[in-house]
C-alpha positions as CSV (number, residue, x, y, z in Angstrom):
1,X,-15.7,-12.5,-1.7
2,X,-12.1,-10.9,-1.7
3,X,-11.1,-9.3,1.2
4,X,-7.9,-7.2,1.8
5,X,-6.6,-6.3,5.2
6,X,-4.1,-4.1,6.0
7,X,-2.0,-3.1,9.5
8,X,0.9,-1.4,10.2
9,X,0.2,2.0,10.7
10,X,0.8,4.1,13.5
11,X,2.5,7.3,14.6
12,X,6.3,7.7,13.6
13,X,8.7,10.5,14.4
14,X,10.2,12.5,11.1
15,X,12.9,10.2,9.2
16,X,11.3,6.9,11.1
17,X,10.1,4.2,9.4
18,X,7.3,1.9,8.8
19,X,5.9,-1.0,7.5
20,X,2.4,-1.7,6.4
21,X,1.2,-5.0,5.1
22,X,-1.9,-6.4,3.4
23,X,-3.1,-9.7,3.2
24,X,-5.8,-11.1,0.8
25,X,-8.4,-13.7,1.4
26,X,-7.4,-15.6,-1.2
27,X,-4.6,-16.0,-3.6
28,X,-2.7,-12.7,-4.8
29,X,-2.3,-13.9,-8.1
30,X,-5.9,-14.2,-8.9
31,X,-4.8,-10.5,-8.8
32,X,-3.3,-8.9,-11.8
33,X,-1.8,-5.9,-9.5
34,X,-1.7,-5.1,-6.4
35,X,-1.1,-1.6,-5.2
36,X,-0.9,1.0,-1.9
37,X,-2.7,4.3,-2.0
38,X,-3.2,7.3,0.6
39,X,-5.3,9.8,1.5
40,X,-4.6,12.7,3.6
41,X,-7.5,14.9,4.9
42,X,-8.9,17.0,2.8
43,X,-7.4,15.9,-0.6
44,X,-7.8,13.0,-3.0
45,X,-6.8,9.5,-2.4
46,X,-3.4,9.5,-4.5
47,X,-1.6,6.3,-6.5
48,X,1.8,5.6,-4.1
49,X,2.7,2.3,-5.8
50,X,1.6,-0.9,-7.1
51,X,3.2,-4.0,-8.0
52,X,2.5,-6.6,-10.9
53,X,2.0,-10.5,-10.4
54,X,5.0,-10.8,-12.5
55,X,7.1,-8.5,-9.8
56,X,7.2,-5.4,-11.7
57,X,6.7,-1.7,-9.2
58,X,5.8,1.6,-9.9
59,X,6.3,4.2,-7.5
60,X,4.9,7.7,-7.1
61,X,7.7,10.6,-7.6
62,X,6.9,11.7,-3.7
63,X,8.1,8.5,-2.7
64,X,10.7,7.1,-5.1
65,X,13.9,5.9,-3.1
66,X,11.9,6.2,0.2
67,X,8.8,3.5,-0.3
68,X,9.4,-0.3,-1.9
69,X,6.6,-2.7,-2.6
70,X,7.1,-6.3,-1.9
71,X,5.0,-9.4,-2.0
72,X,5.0,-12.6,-0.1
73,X,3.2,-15.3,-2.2
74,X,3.2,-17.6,0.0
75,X,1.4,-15.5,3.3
76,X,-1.1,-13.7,0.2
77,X,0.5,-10.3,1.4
78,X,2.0,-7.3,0.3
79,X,4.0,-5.3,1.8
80,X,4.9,-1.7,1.9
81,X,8.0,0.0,3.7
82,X,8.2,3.4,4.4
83,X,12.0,4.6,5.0
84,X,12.7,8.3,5.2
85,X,9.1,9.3,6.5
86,X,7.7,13.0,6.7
87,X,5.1,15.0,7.7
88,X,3.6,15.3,4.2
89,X,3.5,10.8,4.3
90,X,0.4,11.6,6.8
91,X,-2.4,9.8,5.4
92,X,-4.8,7.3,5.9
93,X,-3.2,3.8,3.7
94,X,-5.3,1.4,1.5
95,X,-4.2,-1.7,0.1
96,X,-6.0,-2.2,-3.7
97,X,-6.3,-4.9,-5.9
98,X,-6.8,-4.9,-9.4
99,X,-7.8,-7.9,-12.0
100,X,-8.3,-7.1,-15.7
101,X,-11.0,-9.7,-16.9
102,X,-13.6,-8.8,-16.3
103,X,-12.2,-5.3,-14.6
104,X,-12.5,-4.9,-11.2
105,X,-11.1,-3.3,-7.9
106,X,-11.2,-4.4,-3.8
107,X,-10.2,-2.1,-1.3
108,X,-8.9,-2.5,2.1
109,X,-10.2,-0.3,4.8
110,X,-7.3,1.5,5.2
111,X,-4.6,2.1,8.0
112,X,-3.5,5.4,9.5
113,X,-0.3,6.6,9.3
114,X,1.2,9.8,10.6
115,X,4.5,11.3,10.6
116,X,5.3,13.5,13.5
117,X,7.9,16.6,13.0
């Protein structure tokens, strides 16, 4: 049974920063991507980025050159840090996993973030 954890979150003041990590019960590379989403109230969770086993990111456009994906193979963690925060980065943030064959998703239970202006 994969399980994903996340902390991190908290309240931050306008351009603070943040860092929110997950860690998997077992080996991230069983995983073939792992990636961070959000979901603010009263809209749809939305992709913020994801990262490959073989290091490769993708990043939404809201967050480019503010939010970078790391991994730690060695602690089964992944990292997200949050530079440059704003009001509109409010959401609650879930660590997901991804592997290909057969497909199939795990998701964390999510940490709260919010940005104060």
């Amino acid at each position: 049974q994969v399980q994903l954890v996340e902390s991190g979150g908290g309240l931050v003041q306008y351009g603070g920063s943040l860092r929110l990590s997950c860690v998997a019960s077992g080996s991230i590379f069983s995983f073939n991507a792992v990636g961070w989403y959000r979901q603010a109230p009263g809209k749809e969770r939305e992709l913020v980025g994801t990262i490959t086993t073989g290091g490769s990111t993708n990043y939404a456009d809201s967050v480019k050159g503010r939010f970078t994906i790391s991994r730690d193979n060695g602690k089964n963690m992944v990292s997200l840090q949050m530079n440059s925060l704003k009001p509109e980065d409010t959401a609650v943030y879930y660590c997901n996993a991804k592997r290909e064959l057969p497909l199939r998703y795990w998701w964390g239970q999510g940490t709260q973030v919010t940005v104060s202006s």
